[in-house]
N, C-alpha and C positions, 0 to 999 in steps of 0.2 A: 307180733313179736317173733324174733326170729330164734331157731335153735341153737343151744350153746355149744361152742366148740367143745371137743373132750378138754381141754385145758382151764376152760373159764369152770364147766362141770367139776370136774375136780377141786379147783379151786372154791366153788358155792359150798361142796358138799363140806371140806374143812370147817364152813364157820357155822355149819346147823348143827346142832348138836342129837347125834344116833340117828342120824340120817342115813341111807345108801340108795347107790342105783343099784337097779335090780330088776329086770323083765322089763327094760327102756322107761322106767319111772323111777321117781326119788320116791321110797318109802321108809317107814319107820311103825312100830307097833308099840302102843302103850300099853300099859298094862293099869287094871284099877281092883277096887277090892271087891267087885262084884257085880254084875249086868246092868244093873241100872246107871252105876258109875259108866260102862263103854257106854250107853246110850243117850247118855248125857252129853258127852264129850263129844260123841257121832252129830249128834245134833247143833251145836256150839259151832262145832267145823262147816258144818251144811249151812248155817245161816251164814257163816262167815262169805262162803262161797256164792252162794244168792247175792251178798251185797254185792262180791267181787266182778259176777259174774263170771266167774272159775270154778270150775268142780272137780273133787277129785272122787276115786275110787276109794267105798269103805267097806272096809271086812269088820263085821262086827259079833261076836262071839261073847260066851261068858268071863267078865271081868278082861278083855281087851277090846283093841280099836286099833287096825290095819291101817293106814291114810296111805295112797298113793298118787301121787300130785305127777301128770304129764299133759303136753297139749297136744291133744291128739290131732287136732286141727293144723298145727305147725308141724307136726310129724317128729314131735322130741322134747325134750325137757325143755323150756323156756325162761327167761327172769321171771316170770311171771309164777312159776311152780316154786323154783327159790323162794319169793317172797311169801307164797301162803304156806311153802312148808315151816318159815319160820311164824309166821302167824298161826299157824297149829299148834306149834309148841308154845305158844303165849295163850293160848285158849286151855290149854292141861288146867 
């Protein structure tokens, strides 16, 4: 898959909701009521990922969860980051 133009990026990032690029990834940080909740949710996204064979980067800390979705392989954000980062947010 190839990388998105600034304009198609721009336009992805509009329809996810608290999404940003940011250090050449789409990220977003959840927040929950306490560690076991980020670690839930960190895990949720990782199987998500194993199916996809897509992984993103997670920062995972007390009571949040960092997800940053790029392909580094392609050298930049892809359809393919769009689509899991909206599958993260259906995994909350």
């Amino acid at each position: 898959m190839s990388v998105l133009s600034p304009d198609q990026l721009a336009a992805a990032v509009l329809e996810l909701d608290g999404w940003e690029v940011r250090d050449g990834a789409l990220r977003k940080r959840y927040t929950f009521d306490d560690f076991a909740g980020a670690m839930a949710f960190a895990n949720r996204v990782a199987e998500a990922a194993e199916q996809a064979d897509h992984h993103p980067d997670l920062l995972v800390g007390w009571g949040a969860c960092e997800v940053a979705w790029v392909s580094h392989s392609a050298g930049g954000i892809t359809g393919d980051d769009v689509a899991m980062a909206g599958r993260s947010d259906e995994l909350r």
